[in-house]
N, C-alpha and C positions, 0 to 999 in steps of 0.2 A: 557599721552595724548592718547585717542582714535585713531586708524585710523579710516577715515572716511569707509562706507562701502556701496554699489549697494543694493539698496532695494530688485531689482528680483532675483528671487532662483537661475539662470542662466543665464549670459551676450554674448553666444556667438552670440547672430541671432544679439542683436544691436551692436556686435565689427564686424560681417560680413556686416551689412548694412552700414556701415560705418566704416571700417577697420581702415582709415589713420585722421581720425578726432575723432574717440572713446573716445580714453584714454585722449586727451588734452580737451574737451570738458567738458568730466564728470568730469578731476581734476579741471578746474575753477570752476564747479559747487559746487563742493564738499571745493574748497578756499583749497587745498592742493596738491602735487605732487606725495602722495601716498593715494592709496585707495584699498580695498578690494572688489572684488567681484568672484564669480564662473566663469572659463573660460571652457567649455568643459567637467563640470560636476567637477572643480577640483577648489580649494582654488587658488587663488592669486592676488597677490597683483602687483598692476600695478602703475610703472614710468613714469614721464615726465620730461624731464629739463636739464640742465648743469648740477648742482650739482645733480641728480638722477642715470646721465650717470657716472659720477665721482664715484656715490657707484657703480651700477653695474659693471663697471669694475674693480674693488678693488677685484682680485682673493682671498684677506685673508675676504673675506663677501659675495661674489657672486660667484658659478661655473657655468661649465656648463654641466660637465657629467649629463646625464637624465635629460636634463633638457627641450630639445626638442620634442614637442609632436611626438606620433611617426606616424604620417602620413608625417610629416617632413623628420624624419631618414630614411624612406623606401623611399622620393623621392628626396627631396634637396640636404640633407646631405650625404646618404648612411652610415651605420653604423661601426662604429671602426675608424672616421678618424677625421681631426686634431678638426673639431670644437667640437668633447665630451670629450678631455682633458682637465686637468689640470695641475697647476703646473708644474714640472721638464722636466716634460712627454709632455704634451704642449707645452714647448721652445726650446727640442730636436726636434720635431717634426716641427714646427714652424721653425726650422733653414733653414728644406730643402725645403720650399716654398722662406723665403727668399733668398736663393743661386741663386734662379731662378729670380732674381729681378735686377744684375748687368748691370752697364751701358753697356759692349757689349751684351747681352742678350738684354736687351729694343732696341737697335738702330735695331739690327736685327728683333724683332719682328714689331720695325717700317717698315724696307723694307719691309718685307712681307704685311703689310697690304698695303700700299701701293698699292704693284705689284697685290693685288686682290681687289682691289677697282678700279683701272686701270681697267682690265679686265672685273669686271662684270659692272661697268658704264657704258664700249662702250656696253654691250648688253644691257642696258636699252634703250638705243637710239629709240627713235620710239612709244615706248610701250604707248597705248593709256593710260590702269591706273596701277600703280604700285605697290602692297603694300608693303612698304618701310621695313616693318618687316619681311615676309619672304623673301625679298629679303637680309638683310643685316645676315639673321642668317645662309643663305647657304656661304656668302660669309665671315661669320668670323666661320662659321666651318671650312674652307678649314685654315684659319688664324691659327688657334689654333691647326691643327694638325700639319700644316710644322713647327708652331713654336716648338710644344710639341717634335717634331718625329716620330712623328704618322702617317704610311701610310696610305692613303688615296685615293684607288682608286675612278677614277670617279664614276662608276657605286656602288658605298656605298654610294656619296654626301649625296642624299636626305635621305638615311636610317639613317645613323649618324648625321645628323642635327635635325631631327623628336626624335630620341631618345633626346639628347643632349638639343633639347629645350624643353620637358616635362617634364625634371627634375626643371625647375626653371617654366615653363609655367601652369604647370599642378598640382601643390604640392599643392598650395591652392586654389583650386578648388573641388567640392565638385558632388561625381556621378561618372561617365564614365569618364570625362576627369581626375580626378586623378586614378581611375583605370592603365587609361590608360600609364599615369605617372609611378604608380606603377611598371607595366610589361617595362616600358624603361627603370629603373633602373636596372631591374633585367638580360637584356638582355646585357643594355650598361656594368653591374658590368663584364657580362662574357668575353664579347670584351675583357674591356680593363685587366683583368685577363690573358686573353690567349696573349696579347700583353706582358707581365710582365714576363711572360711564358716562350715567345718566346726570349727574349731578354736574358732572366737565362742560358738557353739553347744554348744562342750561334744562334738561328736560326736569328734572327733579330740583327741587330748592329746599334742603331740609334746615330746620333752626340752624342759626350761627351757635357754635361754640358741641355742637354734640360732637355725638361720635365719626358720624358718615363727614359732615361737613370738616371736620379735621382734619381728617386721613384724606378726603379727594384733597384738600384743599394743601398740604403739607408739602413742604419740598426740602429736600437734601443738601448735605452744607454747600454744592455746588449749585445749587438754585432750582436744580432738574425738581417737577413732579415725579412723585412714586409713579412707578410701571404700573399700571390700573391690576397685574395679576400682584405684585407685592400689595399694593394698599387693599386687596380683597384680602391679603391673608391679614393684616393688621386691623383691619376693620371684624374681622371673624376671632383676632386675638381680646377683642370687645364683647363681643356677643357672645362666642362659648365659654367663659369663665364666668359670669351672670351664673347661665344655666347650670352650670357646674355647681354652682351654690346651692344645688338641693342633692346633693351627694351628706352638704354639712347638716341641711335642715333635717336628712334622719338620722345624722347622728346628734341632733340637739335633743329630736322627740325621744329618740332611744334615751339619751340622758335625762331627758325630763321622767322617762318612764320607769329607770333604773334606781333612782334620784331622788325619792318621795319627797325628802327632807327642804331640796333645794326648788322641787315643783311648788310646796305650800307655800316658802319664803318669798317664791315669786310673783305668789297672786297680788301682790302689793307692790307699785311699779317704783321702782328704785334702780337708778339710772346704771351707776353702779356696782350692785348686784347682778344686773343681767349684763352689762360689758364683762365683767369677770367671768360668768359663767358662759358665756360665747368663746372668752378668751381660752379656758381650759376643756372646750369642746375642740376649737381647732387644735389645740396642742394634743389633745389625747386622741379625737380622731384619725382612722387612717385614711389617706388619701393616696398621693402616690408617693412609694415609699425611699425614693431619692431620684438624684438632677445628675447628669452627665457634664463633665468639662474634658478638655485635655491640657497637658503639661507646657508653659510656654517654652519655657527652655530648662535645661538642668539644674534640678531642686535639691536641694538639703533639707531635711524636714526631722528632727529627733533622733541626726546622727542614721536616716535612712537617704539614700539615692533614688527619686521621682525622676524620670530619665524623660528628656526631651519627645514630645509628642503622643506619649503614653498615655492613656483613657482613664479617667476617674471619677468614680461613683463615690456621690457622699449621701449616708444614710440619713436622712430626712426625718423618718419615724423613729430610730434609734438615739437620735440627735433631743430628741424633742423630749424622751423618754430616758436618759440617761443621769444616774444616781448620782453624778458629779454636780450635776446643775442643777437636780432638783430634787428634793427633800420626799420620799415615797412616791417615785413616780407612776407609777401605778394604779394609784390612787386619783381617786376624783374630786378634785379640792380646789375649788375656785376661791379659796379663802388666800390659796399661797401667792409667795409673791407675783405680780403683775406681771406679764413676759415684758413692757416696758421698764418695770424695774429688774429684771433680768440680766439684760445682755443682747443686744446686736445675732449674735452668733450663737446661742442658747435656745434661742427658740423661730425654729426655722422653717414652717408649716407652708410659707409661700417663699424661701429662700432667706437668706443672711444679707447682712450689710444693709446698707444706706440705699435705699430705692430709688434715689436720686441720680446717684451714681454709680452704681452696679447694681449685679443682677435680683436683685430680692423685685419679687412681683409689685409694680405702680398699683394695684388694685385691690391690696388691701383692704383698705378703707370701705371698698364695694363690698367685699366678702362679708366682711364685721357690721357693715350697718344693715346690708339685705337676712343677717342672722339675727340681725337685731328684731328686725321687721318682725321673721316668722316664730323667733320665740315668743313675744307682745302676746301672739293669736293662739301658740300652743299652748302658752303656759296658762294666758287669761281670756283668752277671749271665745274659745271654743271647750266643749267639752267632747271627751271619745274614750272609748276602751280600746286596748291595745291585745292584739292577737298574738299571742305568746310565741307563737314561731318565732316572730320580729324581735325577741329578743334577745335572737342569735344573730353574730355578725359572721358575715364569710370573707375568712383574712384571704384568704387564696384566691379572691376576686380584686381586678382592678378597674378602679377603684372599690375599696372593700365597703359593703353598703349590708344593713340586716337584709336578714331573708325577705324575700317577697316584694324587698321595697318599703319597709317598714308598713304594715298593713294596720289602719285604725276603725275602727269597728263603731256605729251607731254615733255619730259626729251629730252632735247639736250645738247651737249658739246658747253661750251666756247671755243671760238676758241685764244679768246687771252685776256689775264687775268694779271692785275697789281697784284703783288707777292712782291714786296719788301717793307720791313717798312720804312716809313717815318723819314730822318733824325733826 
């Protein structure tokens, strides 16, 4: 059997015009969930679906060394760290993300967000417009350094948030602002290098068990320490995913604001309730709209040929959004089944499979409970009007975020707020 194939000599201007609708679009067209076409001048072949996420993360048929274009690895990624492994090498590596994942680790990264959401809400108070995005990326920099053990003087705030969010704001972007992307990587790789530095040396001492103290501290199946420029990128693979967590919190406020039904149900804290409705913000939000691998050696896949070495894009957003796995996906229904009762490969907002073992993101857990955090504030602890621009998203941005940043208007504190779940 044929793979189907894109008639144009090059697909990247319509997967840019339409990044998070591309690939599921053109596979209906095509009646298939794999098709070929040119992405960036380069052969591959593009995924949609349950069973597609199921091959792609099958490390004995998909990697992902090189497999990332490299305007990615100079800013997303940074280069030599966990996400271009494989195999052995990738679950040694993978272990010391997960170390950082235990229940007193989470609880405490709880306090902390917390105690700066406290904080930087009472100085929202007042503020005629607010943009909800830069205000939540200075206040989960401060999050991610105390939690990491990462000093943080004040006067660095706004330098290390600016760095920290062009690594994920600015990578797929195309001109000056990934330029600009570019030089944060290079500047954030030296930071947190000289923090690696400092800690080897005895000049810094931060808590055992965080983030900095891991990464200096971690060595390779062969005993070696990380090269102090690999553990800045792994130590930075900590810190800019935090931040990255206010990409979700507008699109929670946008859902709270869309939502009436689900913002009332929420004023009454039901643990449950708001896990689900986090859970169907990550599935319905967009973020980035799929993961690069390549072929490990020659695939059979539905009576199609995956030819050794070949480049493959699996649809992310299409994935998450696709009528085989879920019941009106389009729809906003945090009532439907749980993505834990889903499927592995069904719902796949931070990757598929077993995060133990392959590639689905160790930091889950961080995503879900720091969403957790700022819906608590959105939904009950603060009150605000919402400026209706904000209640257009721009898909054609990456990450796609409402206008303006989600912008919240005359923000005041609940003064007394129902908190307990209903017997």
């Amino acid at each position: 059997m044929r793979m189907p194939r894109e008639l144009l000599p090059d697909s990247t201007l319509p997967l840019l015009l339409a990044p998070y609708r591309f690939i599921s679009t053109r596979a209906r067209a095509h009646g298939s969930d794999a098709f070929a076409a040119r992405v960036l001048l380069q052969r591959t072949i593009l995924l949609t679906g349950e069973d597609a996420a199921r091959l792609f993360y099958d490390e004995e048929r998909v990697v992902r060394a090189g497999a990332a274009p490299r305007r990615l690895q100079r800013t997303l990624f940074g280069q030599g760290g966990v996400q271009g492994l494989d195999g052995p090498a990738h679950r040694h590596r993978k272990a010391m993300f997960l170390s950082l994942m235990d229940d007193a680790s989470l609880r405490r990264l709880e306090r902390i967000a917390q105690e700066e959401w406290t904080a930087a809400s009472a100085g929202w108070v007042g503020t005629a417009e607010l943009p909800l995005a830069s205000a939540t990326r200075a206040l989960l920099t401060r999050v991610a350094c105390r939690w990491a053990g990462v000093p943080l003087p004040e006067s660095e705030v706004r330098l290390r948030t600016r760095q920290l969010t062009l690594l994920f704001d600015g990578a797929g972007a195309v001109g000056p602002k990934h330029w600009l992307a570019r030089l944060a990587r290079s500047t954030a790789d030296r930071w947190a290098a000289g923090l690696v530095e400092a800690v080897r040396s005895g000049r810094l001492a931060p808590e055992p068990g965080t983030a900095l103290a891991v990464v200096a501290e971690h060595r390779e199946p062969g005993g070696e320490l990380l090269p102090s420029r690999v553990a800045a990128v792994e130590l930075l693979n900590v810190l800019r995913p935090v931040v990255a967590v206010s990409v979700y919190v507008q699109h929670l406020a946008h859902a709270l604001a869309t939502q009436p039904q689900w913002r009332e149900r929420l004023q009454v804290h039901d643990r449950e309730a708001e896990l689900r409705f986090v859970e169907e913000v990550r599935r319905q939000a967009p973020f980035f709209p799929a993961v690069a691998g390549r072929v490990r050696d020659d695939v059979m896949w539905r009576g199609m040929r995956l030819p050794r070495g070949r480049r493959v894009l699996l649809d992310l957003y299409g994935t998450d959004h696709d009528a085989r796995s879920w019941d009106a996906p389009e729809d906003f229904d945090p009532d439907r089944n749980r993505p834990d009762e889903q499927g592995a490969f069904a719902f796949v907002p931070q990757g598929g499979g077993d995060p133990a073992t392959g590639h689905r993101c160790p930091g889950e857990p961080v995503t879900v409970l720091l969403m957790g955090v700022a819906l608590a504030f959105l939904a009950r602890r603060l009150r605000y009007e919402v400026a209706e621009r904000s209640l257009a998203v721009r898909m054609r941005r990456l990450p796609a975020q409402p206008v303006d940043g989600f912008v919240l208007r005359d923000v005041r504190p609940v003064l007394s707020a129902v908190t307990q779940q209903p017997a």
